[in-house]
Structures are given as C-alpha cells and as structure tokens.
C-alpha positions as CSV (number, residue, x, y, z in Angstrom):
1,X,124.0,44.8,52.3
2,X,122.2,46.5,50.4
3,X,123.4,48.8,47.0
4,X,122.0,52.4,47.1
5,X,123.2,55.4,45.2
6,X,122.8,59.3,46.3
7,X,121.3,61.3,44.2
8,X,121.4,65.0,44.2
9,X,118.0,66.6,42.8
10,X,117.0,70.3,42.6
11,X,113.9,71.7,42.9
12,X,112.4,74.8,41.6
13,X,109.5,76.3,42.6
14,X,106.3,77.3,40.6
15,X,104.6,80.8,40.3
16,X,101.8,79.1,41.7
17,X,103.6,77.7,44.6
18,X,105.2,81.2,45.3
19,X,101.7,82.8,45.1
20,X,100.1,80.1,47.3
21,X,102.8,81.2,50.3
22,X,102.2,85.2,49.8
23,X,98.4,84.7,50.3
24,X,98.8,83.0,52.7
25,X,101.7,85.4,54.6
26,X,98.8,88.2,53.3
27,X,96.1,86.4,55.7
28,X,98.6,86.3,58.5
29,X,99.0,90.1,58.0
30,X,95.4,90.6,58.2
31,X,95.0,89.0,61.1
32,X,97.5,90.5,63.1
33,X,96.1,94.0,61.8
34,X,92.7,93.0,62.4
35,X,93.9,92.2,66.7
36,X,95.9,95.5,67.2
37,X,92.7,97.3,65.6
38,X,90.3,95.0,67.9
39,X,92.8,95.7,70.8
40,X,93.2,99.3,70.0
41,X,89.2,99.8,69.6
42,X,88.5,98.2,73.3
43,X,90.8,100.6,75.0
44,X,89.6,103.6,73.4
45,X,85.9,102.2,74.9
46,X,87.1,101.6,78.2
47,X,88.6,105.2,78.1
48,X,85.9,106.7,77.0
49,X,83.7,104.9,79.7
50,X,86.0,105.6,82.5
51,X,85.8,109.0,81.3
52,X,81.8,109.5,81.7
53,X,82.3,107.9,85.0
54,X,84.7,109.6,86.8
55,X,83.2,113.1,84.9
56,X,79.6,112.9,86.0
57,X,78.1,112.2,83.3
58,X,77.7,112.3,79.3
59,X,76.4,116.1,79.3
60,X,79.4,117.4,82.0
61,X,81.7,115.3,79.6
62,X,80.6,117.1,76.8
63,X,81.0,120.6,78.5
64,X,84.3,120.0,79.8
65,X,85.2,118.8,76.2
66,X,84.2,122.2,74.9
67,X,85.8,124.2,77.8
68,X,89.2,122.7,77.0
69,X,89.0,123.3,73.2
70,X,87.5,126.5,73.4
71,X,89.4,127.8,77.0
72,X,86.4,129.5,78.6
C-alpha cells in the first residue's frame, strides 16, 4: 500500500488570466451580434424583394411609398 497525503492548495487567478477569458466572452458577443445583424439584414432583403414583386415594380413601389406618407 502505498503512503499518500492530501493536500489542499488554492489558486488565484492572474489579471492576465481574467483578461484572457473577457476577450474571449467579448468575441463570443461579437459573434452573436454579428448573426442577429446578418439574420436581421436577409429579412429586410427578402421583404423588400417580395415587396417589388407582389407591387409591380420598383417605380409603382416607389409611388405607393409616397401615397402612404403623403395620403394623396
């Protein structure tokens, strides 16, 4: 059998080891904003293509733009 003792030691960390995990939380950040904006911007292009489909047209989607700001 062999002898072994149990040692209790405590670790600390660094400012540098602290700083390594927020970039690294900061680039996970980024990426998720960087989808949802990717995401968001491909919807707003298939919207604005079904739009000048079902309207006719990018001139009659331009009118009808104006007639529903301006009411005439």
């Amino acid at each position: 059998m062999e002898n072994t003792a149990i040692t209790k030691s405590q670790t600390t960390a660094t400012a540098h080891e602290s700083a390594r995990t927020d970039s690294e939380l900061h680039k996970v950040g980024a990426v998720i904003t960087a989808s949802f904006a990717a995401i968001i911007g491909a919807w707003s292009l298939i919207c604005l293509f079904s739009a000048l489909i079902t309207d006719g047209g990018p001139l009659t989607l331009v009118k009808s733009m104006f007639s529903a700001i301006t009411g005439i």
